[in-house]
Backbone as CSV, one residue per row, in Angstrom:
resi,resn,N_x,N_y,N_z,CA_x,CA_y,CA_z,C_x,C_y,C_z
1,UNK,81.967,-85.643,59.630,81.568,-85.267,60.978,80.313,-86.065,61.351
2,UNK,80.526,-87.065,62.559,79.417,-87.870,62.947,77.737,-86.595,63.226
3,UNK,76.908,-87.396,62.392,75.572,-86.596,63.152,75.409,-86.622,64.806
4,UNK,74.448,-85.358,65.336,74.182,-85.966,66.755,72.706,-86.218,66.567
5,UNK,72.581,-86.519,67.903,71.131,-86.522,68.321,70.047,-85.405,67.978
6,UNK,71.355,-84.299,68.636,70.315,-82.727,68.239,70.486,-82.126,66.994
7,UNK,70.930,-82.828,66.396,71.177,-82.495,65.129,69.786,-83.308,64.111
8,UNK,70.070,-84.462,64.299,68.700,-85.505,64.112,67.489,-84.579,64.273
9,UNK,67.495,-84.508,65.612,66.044,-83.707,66.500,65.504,-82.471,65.683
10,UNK,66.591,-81.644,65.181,66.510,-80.629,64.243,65.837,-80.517,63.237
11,UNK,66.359,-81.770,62.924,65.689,-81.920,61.010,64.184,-82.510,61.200
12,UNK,64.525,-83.399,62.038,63.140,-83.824,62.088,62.031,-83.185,62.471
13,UNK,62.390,-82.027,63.260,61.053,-81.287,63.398,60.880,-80.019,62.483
14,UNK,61.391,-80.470,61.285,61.381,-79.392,60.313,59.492,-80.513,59.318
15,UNK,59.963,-81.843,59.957,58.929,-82.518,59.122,57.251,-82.540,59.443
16,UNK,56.517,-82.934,58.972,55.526,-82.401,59.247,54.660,-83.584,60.646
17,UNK,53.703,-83.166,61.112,53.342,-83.724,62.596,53.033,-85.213,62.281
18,UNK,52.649,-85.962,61.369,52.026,-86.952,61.437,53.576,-87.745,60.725
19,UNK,54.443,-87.271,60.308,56.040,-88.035,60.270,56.580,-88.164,61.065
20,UNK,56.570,-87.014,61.968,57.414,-86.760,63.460,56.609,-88.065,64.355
21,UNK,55.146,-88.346,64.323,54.361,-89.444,65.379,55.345,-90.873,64.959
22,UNK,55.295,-90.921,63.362,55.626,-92.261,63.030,57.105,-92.394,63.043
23,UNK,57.819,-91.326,62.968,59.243,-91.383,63.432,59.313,-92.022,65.077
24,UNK,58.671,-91.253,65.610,59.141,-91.111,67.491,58.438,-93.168,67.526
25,UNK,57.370,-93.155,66.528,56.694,-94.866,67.472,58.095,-95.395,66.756
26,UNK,59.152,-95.467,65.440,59.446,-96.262,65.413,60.747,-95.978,66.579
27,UNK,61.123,-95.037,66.948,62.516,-94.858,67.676,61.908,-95.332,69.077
28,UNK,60.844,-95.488,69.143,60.205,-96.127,70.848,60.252,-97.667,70.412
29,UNK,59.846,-98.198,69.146,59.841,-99.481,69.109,61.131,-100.032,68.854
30,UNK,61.942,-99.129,68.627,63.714,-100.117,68.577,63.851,-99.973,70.411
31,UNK,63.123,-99.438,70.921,63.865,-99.591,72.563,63.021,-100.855,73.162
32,UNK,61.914,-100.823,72.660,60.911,-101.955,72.928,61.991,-103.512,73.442
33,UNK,62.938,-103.297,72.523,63.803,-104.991,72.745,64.825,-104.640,73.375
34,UNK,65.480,-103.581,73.611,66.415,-103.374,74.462,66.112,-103.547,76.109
35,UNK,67.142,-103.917,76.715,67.102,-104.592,78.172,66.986,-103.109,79.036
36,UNK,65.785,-102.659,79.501,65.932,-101.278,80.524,65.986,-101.082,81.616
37,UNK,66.759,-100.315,82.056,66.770,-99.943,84.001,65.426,-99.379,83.890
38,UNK,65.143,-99.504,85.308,64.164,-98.879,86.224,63.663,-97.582,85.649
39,UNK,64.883,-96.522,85.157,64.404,-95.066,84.550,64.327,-95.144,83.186
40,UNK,64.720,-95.646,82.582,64.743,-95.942,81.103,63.408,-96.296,80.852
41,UNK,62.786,-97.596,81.706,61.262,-98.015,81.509,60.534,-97.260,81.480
42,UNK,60.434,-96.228,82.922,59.645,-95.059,82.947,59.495,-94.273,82.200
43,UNK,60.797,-93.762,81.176,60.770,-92.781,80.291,60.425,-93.902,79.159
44,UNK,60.026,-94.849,79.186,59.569,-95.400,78.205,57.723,-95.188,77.852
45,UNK,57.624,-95.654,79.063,56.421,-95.739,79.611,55.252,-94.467,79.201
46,UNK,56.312,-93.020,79.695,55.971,-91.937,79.941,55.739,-91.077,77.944
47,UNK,56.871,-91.880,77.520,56.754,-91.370,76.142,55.756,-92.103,75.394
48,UNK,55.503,-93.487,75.573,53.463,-94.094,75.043,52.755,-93.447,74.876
49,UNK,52.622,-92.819,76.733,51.302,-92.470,77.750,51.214,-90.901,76.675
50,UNK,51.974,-89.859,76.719,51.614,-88.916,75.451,51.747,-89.233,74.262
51,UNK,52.149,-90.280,73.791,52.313,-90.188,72.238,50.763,-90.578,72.103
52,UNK,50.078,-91.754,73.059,48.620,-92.020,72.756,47.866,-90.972,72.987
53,UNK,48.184,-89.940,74.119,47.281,-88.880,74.061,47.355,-87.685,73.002
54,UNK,48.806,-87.779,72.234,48.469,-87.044,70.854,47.210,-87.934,69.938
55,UNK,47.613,-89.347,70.191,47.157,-89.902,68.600,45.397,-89.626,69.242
56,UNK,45.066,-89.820,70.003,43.830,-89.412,70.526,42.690,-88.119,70.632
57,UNK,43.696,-87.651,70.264,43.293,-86.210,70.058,43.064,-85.222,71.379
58,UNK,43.378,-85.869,72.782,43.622,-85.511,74.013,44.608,-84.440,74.510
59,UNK,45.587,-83.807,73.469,46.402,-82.955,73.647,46.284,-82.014,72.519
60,UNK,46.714,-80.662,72.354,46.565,-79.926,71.458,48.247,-79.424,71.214
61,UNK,48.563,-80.314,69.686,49.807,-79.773,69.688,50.901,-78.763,69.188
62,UNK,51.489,-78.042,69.122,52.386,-77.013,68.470,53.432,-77.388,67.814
63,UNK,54.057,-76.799,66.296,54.926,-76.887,66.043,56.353,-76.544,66.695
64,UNK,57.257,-77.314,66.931,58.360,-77.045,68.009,59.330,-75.618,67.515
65,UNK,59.172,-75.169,66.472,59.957,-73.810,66.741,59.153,-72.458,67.358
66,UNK,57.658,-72.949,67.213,56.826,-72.042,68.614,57.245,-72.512,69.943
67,UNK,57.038,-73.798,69.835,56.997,-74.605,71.475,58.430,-74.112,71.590
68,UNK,59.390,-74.098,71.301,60.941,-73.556,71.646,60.957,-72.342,72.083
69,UNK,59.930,-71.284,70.909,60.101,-69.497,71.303,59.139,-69.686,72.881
70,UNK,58.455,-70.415,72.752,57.856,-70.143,74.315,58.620,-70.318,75.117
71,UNK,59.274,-71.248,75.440,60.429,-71.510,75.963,61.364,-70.431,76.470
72,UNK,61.708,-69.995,75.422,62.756,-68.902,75.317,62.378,-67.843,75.900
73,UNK,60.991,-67.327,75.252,59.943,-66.202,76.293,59.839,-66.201,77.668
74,UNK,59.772,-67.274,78.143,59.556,-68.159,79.707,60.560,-67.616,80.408
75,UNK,61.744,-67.671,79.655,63.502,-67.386,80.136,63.506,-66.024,80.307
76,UNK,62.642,-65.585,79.786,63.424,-63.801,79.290,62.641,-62.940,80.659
77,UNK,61.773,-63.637,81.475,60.905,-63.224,81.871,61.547,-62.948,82.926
């Protein structure tokens, strides 16, 4: 059975925060050479602009099975 994406996404945020940074720069740097539309750039762009304000210490971040229950809390409301 082929993996998915959210399946990927899963495991990986089982790993710890400073694997998950160097995971996401290298999955931003395989798009780096790929040819992008107009929205693709932006969401390129847009995923830098916070990944530098994590590495900066400009954001304060949560492990994603909190950041998810908030989520979920948000819904229930």
């Amino acid at each position: 059975m082929p993996v998915t994406p959210e399946d990927l996404a899963k495991e990986a945020m089982k790993m710890p925060s400073e694997a998950r940074a160097r995971l996401a720069d290298l999955l931003v740097q395989s798009l780096d050479d790929a040819p992008l539309n107009s929205i693709d750039r932006a969401s390129l762009d847009e995923a830098k602009r916070r990944r530098d304000e994590v590495r900066e210490g400009e954001v304060n971040t949560i492990p994603g099975d909190e950041a998810l229950q908030e989520v979920r809390d948000s819904l229930k409301r």
